[in-house]
C-alpha positions, 0 to 999 in steps of 0.5 A: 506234689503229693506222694501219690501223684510223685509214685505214679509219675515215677512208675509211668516214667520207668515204664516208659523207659523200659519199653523204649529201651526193649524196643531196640533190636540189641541186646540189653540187659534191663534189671528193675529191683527196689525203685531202681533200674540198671541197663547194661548195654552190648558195649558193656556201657551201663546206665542207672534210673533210680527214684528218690522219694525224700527229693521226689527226684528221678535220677540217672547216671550215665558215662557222661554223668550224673543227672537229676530231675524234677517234676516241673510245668508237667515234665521231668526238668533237669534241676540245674540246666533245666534240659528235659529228660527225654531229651537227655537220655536220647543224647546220652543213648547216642553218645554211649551206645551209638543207639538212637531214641525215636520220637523224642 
């Protein structure tokens, strides 16, 4: 993919996830600084989006783990159990925060 193509996936992935996460009624720090984003939740618990421009990989890192993702077949695609990203950070929201992502 070209570099290009790889900044605006990234960009309109963060974006989204900086919405879903202000949409929730808790109150969440969200600091975005250098391709980077830290969440920490009302729990203390604390979440980690990161870009990775050498791999073109998304990354995030949660309680329950470190995850990498990649851009395949038009989503981003866990490099070693091919689970989609949303879906992941909708399973991990819940398990760490007890919050739930809609329409995902």
């Amino acid at each position: 993919m070209a570099a290009n193509d790889y900044y605006e996936l990234i960009d309109i992935t963060f974006e989204w996830v900086e919405t879903a996460l202000e949409a929730f009624p808790e109150d969440i720090d969200i600091r975005s600084a250098e391709g980077v984003i830290n969440v920490t939740f009302e729990n203390g618990v604390v979440f980690v989006f990161s870009r990775q421009p050498p791999t073109q990989q998304l990354w995030l890192a949660t309680p329950g783990g470190g995850f990498h993702y990649e851009w395949r077949d038009s989503v981003w695609t866990d490099t070693k159990t091919g689970e989609r990203f949303q879906a992941v950070l909708a399973r991990e929201l819940a398990e760490h925060t007890g919050l739930i992502l809609e329409g995902v």
